[in-house]
N, CA, C and O atoms as a printed pandas DataFrame, in Angstrom:
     atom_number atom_name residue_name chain_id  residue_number  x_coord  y_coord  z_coord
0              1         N          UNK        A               1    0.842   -1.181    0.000
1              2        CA          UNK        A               1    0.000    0.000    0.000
2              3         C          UNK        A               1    0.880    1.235    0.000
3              4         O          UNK        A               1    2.093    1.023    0.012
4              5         N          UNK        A               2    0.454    2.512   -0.012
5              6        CA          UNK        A               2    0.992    3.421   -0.175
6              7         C          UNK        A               2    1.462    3.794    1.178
7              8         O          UNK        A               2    0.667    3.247    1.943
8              9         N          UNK        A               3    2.236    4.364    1.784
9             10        CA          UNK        A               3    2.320    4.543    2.887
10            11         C          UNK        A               3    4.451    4.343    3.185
11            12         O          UNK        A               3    5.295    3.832    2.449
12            13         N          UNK        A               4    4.569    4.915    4.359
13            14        CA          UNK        A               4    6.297    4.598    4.746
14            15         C          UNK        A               4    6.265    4.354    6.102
15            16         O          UNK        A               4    5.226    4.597    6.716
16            17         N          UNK        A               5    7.139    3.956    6.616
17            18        CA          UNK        A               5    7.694    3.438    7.672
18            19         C          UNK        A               5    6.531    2.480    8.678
19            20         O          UNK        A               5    6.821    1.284    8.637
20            21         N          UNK        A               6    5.482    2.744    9.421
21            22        CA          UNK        A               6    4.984    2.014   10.267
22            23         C          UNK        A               6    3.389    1.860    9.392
23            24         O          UNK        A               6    2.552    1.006    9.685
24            25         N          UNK        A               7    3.192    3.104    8.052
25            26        CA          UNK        A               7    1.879    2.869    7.515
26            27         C          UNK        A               7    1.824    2.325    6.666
27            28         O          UNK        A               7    0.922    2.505    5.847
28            29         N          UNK        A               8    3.112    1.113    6.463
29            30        CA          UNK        A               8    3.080    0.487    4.997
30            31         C          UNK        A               8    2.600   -0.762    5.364
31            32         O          UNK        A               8    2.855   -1.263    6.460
32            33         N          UNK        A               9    1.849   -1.351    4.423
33            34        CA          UNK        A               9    1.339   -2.530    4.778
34            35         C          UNK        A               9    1.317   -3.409    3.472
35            36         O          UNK        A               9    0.962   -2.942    2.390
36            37         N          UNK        A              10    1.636   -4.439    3.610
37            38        CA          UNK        A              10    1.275   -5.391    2.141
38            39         C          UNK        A              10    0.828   -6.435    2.177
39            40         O          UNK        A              10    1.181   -7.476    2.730
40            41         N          UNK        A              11   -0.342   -6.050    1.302
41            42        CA          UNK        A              11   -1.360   -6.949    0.804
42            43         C          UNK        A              11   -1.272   -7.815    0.086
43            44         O          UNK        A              11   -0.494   -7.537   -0.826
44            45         N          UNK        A              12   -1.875   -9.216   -0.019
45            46        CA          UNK        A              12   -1.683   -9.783   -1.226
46            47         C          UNK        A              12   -3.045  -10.345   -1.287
47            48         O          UNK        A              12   -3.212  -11.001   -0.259
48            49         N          UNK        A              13   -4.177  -10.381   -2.096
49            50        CA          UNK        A              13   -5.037  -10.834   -2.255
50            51         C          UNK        A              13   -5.449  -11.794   -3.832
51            52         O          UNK        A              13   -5.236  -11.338   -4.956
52            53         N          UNK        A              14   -5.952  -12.921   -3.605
53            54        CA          UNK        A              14   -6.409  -13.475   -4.490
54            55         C          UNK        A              14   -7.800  -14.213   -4.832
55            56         O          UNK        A              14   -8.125  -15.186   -4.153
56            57         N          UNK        A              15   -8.581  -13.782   -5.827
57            58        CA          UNK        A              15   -9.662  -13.710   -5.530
58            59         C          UNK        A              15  -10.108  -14.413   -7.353
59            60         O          UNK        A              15   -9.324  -14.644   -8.274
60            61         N          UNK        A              16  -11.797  -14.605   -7.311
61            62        CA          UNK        A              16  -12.354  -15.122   -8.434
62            63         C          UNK        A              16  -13.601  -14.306   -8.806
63            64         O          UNK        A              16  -14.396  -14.437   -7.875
64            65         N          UNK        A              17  -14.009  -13.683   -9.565
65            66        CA          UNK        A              17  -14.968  -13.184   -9.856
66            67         C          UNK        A              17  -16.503  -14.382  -10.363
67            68         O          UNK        A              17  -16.536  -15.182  -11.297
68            69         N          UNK        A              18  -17.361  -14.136   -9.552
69            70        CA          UNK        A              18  -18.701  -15.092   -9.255
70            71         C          UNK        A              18  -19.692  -14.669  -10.510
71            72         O          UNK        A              18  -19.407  -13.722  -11.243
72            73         N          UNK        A              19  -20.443  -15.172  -10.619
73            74        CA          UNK        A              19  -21.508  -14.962  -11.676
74            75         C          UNK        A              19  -22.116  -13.561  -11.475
75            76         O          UNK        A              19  -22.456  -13.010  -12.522
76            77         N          UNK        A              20  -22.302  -12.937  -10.430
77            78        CA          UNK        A              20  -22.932  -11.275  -10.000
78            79         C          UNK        A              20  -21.784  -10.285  -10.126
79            80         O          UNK        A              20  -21.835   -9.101   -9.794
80            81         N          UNK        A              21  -20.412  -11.127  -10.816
81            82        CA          UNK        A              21  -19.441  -10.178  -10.626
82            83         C          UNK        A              21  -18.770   -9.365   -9.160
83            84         O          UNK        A              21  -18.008   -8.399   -9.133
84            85         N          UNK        A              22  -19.358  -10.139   -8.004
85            86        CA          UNK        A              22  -18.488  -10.253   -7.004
86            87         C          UNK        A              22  -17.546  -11.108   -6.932
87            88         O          UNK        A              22  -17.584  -12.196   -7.507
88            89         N          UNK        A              23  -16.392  -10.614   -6.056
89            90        CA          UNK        A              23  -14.788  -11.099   -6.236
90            91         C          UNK        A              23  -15.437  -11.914   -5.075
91            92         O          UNK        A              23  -16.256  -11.361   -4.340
92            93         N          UNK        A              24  -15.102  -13.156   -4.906
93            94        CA          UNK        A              24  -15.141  -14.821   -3.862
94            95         C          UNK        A              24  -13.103  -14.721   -3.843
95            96         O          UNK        A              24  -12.221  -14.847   -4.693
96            97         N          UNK        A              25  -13.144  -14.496   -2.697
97            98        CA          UNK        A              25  -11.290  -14.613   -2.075
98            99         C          UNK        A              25  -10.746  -15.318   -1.672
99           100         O          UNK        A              25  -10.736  -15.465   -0.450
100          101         N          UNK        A              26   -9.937  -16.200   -2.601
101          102        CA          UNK        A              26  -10.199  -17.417   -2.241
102          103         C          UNK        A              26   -8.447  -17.400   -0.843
103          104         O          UNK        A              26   -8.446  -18.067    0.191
104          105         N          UNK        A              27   -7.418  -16.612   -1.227
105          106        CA          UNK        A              27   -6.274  -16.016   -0.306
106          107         C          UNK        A              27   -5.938  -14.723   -0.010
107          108         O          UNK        A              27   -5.556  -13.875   -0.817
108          109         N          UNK        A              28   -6.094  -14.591    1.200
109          110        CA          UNK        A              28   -5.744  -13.325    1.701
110          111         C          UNK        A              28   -4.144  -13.355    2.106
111          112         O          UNK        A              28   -3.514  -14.394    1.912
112          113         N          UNK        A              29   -3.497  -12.195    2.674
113          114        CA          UNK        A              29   -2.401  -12.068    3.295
114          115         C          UNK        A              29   -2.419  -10.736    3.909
115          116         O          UNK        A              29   -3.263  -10.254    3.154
116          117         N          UNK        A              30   -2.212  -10.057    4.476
117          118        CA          UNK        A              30   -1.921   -8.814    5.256
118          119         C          UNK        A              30   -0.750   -8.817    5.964
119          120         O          UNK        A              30   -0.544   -9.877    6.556
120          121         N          UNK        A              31    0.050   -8.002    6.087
121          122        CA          UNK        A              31    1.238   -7.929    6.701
122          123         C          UNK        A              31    1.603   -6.346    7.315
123          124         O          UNK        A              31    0.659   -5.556    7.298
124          125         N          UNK        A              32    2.658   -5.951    7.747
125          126        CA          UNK        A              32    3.552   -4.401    8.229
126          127         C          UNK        A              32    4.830   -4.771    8.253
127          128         O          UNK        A              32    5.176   -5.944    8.389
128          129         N          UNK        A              33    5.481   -3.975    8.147
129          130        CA          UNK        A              33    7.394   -4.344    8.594
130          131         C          UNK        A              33    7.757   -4.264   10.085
131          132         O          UNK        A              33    8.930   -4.489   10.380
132          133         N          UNK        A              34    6.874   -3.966   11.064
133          134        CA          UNK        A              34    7.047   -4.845   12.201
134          135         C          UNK        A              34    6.625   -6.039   12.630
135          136         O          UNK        A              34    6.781   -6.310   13.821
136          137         N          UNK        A              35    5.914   -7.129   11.610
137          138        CA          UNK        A              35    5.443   -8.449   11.626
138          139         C          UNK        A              35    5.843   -9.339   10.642
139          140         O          UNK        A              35    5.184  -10.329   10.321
140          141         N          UNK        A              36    7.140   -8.943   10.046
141          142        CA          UNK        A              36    7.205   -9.812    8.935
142          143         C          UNK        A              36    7.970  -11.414    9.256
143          144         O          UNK        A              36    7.976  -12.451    8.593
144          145         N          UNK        A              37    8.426  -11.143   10.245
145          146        CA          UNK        A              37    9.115  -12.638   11.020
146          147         C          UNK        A              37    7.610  -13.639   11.314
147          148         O          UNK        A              37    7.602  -14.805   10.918
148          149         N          UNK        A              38    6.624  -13.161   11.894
149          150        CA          UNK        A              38    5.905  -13.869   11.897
150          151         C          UNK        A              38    4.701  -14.217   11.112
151          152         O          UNK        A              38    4.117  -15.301   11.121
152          153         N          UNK        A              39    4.357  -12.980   10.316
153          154        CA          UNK        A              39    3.628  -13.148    8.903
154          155         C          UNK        A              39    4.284  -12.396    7.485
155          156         O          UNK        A              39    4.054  -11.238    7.136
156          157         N          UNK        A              40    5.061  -13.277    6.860
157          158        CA          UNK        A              40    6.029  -12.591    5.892
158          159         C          UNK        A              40    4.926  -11.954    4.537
159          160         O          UNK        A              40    3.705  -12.045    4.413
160          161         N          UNK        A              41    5.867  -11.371    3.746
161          162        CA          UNK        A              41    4.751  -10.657    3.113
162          163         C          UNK        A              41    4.956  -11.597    1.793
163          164         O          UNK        A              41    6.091  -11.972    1.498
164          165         N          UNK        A              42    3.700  -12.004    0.926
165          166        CA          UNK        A              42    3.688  -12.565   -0.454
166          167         C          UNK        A              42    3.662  -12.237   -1.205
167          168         O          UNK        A              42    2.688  -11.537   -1.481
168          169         N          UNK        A              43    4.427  -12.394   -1.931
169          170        CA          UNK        A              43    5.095  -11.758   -3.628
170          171         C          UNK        A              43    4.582  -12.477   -4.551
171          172         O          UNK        A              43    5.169  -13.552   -4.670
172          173         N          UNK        A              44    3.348  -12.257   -5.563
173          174        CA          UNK        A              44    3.229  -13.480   -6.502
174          175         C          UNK        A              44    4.479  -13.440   -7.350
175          176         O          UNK        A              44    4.780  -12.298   -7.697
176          177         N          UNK        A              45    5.355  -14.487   -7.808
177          178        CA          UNK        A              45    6.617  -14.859   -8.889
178          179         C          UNK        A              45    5.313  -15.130   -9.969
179          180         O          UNK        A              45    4.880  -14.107  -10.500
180          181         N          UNK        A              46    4.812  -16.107  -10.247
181          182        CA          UNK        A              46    3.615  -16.542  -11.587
182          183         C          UNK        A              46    3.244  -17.907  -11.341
183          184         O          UNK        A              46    3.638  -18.807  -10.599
184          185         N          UNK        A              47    2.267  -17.742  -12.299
185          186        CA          UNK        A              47    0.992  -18.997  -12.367
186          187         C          UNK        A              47    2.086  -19.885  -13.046
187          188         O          UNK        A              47    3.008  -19.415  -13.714
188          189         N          UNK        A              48    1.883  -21.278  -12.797
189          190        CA          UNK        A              48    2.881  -22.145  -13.387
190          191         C          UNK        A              48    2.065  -23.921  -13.529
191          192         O          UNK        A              48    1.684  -24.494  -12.508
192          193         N          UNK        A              49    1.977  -24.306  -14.365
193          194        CA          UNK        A              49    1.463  -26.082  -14.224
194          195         C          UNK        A              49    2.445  -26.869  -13.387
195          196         O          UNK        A              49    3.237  -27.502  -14.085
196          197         N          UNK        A              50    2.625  -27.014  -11.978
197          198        CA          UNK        A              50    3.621  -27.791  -11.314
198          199         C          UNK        A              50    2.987  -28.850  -11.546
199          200         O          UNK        A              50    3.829  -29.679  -11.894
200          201         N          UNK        A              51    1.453  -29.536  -11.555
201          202        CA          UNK        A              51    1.400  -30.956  -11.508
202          203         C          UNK        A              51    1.229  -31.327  -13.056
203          204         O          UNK        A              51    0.390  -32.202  -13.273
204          205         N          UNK        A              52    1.833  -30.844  -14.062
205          206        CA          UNK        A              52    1.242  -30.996  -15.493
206          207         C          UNK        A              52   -0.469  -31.557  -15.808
207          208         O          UNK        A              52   -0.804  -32.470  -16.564
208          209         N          UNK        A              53   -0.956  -31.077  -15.345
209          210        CA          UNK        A              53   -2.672  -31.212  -15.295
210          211         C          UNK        A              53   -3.151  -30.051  -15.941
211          212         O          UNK        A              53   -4.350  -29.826  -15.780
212          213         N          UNK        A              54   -2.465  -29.211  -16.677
213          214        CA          UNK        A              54   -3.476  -27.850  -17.511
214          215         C          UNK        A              54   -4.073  -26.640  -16.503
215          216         O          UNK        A              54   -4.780  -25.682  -16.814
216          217         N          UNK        A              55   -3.607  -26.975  -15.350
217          218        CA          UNK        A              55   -4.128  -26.096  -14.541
218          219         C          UNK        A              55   -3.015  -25.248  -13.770
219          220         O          UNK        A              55   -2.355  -25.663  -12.818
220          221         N          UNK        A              56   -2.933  -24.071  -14.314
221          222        CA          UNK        A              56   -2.215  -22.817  -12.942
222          223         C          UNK        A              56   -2.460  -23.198  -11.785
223          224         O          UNK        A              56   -3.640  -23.421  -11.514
224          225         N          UNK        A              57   -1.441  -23.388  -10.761
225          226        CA          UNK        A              57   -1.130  -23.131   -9.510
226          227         C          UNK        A              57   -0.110  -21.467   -9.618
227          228         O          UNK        A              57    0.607  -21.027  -10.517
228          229         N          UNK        A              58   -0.424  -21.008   -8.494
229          230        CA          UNK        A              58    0.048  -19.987   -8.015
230          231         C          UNK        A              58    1.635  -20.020   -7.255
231          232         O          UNK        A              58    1.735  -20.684   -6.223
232          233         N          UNK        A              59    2.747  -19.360   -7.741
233          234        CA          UNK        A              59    4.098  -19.698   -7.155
234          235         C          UNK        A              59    3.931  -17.742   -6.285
235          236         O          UNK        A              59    3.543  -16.712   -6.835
236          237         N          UNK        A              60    4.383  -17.939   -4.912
237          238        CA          UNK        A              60    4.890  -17.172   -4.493
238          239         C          UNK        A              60    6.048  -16.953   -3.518
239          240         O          UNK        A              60    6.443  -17.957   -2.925
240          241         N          UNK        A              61    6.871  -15.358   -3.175
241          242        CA          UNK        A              61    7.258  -15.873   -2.577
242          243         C          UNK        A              61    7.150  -15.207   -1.454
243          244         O          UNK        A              61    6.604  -14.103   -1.467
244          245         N          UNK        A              62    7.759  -15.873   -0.020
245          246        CA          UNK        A              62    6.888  -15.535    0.884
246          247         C          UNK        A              62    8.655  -14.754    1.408
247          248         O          UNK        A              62    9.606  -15.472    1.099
248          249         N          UNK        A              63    8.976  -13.547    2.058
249          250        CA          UNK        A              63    9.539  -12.598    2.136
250          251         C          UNK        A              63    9.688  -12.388    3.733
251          252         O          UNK        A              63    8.594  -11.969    4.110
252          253         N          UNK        A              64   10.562  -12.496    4.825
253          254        CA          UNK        A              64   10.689  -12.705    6.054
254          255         C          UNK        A              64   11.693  -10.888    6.158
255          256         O          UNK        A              64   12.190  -10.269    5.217
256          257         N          UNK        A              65   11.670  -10.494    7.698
257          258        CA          UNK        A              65   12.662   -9.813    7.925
258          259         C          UNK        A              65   13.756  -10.338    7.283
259          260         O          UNK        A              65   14.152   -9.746    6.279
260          261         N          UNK        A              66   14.464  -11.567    7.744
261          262        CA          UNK        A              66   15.398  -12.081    7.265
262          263         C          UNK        A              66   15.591  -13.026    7.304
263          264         O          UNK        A              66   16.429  -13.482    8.082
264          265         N          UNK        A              67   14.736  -13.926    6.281
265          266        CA          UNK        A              67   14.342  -15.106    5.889
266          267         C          UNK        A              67   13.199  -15.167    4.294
267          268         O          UNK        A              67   12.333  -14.313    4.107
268          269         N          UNK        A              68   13.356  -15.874    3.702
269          270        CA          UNK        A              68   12.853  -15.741    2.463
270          271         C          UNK        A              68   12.687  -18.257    2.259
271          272         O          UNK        A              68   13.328  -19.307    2.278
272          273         N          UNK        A              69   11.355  -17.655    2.107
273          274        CA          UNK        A              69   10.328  -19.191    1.255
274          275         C          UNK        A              69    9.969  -19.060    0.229
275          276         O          UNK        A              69   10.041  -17.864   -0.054
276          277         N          UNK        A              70    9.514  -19.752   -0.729
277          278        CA          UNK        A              70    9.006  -20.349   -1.587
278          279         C          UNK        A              70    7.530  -20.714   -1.046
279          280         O          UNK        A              70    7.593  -21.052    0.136
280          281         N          UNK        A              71    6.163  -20.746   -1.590
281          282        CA          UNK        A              71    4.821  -21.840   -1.362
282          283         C          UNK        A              71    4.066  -21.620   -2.633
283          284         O          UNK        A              71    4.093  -20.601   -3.323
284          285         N          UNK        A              72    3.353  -22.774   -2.858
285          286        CA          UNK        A              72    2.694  -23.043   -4.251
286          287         C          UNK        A              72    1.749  -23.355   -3.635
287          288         O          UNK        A              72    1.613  -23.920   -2.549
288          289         N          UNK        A              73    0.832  -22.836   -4.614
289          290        CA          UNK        A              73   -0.601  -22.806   -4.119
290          291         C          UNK        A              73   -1.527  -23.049   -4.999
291          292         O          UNK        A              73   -1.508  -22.118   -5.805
292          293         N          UNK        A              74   -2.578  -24.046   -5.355
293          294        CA          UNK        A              74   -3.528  -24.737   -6.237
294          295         C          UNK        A              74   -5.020  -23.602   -6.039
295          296         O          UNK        A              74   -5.807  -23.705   -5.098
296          297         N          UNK        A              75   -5.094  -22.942   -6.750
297          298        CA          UNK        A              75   -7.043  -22.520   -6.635
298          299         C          UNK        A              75   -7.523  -22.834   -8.015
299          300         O          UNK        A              75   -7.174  -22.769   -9.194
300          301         N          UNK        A              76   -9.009  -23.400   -6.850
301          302        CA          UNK        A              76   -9.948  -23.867   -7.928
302          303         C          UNK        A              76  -11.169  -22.834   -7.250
303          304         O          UNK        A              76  -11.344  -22.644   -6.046
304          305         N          UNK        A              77  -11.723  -22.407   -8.053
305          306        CA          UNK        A              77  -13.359  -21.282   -7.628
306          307         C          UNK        A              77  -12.870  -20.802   -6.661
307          308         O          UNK        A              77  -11.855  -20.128   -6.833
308          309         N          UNK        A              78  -13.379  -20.960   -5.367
309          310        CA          UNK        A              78  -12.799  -19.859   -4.453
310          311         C          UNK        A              78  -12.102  -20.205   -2.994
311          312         O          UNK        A              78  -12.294  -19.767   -1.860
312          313         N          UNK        A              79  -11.245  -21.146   -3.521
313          314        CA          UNK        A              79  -10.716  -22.167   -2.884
314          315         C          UNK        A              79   -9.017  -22.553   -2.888
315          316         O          UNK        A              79   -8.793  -23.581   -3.527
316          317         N          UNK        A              80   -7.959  -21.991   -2.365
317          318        CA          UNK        A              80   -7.090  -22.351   -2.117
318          319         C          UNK        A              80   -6.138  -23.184   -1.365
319          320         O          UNK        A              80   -6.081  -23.203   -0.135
320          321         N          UNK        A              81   -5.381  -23.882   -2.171
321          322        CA          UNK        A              81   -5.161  -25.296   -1.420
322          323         C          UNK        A              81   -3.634  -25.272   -1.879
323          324         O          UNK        A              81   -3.235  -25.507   -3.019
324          325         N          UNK        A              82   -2.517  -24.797   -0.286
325          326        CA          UNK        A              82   -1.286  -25.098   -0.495
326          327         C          UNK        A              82   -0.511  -26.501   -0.589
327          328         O          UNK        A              82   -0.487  -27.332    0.319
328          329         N          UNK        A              83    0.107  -26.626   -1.815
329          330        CA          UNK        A              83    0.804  -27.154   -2.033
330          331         C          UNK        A              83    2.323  -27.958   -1.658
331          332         O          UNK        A              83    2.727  -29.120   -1.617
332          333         N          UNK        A              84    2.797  -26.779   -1.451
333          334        CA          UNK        A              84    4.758  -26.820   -1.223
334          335         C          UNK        A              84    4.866  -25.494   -0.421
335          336         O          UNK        A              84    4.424  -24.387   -0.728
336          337         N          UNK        A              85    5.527  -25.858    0.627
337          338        CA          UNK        A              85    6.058  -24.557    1.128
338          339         C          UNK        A              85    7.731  -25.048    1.628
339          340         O          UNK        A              85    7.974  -25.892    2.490
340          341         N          UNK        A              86    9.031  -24.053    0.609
341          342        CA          UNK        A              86   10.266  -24.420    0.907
342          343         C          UNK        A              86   10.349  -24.314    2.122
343          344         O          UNK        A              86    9.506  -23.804    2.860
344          345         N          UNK        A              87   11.511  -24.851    2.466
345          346        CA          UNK        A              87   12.473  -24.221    3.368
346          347         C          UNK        A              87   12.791  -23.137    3.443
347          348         O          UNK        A              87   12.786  -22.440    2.429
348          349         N          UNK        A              88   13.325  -22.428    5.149
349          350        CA          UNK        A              88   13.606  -21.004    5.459
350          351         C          UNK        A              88   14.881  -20.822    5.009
351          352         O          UNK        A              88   15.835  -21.506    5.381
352          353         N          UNK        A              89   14.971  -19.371    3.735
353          354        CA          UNK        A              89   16.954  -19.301    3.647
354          355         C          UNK        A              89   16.929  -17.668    4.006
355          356         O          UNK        A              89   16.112  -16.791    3.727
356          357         N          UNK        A              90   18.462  -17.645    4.911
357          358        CA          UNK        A              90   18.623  -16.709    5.454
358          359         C          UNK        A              90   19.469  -15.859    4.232
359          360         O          UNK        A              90   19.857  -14.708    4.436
C-alpha cells in the first residue's frame, strides 16, 4: 500500500470473480514491517502447471525480515489449497 515506515502494509489478495461479478477470495495475506518474522509478506513470482494437469497453480514468494520461502498454491473457484512450502533461507 501506499504509505512509509509504520503505515506500509502489504497486501496480497487473491480472488475469483462469481456470476454477480463479485470477487469470492479465495487467499488473503496482510502484513507491516514490524510483523514480517511472523507473517512474511507474499510476492506473486507466476501462475505455473507444477502438476502438469493444464491447470495454474500460483508460485509465491513468501519474504521474512530475514528469511525468504518459496509456497505453491492450487485454486480452484474460491478455494485455495497449499501445495509446497520451501524451506527457510537466510
Amino acid at each position: 500500500t501506499a504509505g512509509l515506515g509504520d503505515s506500509l502494509l502489504y497486501v496480497t489478495l487473491v480472488a475469483q470473480v462469481d456470476m454477480q461479478g463479485k470477487p469470492q477470495f479465495a487467499l488473503t495475506s496482510v502484513t507491516d514491517a514490524a510483523h514480517l518474522d511472523r507473517t512474511p509478506r507474499m510476492r506473486f513470482i507466476d501462475a505455473v502447471d507444477a502438476e502438469a494437469s493444464n491447470r495454474a497453480s500460483l508460485l509465491f514468494e513468501l519474504r521474512g525480515q530475514h528469511q525468504r520461502q518459496f509456497t505453491l498454491y492450487r485454486v480452484i473457484g474460491a478455494r485455495a489449497t497449499q501445495l509446497l512450502v520451501t524451506a527457510a533461507t537466510e
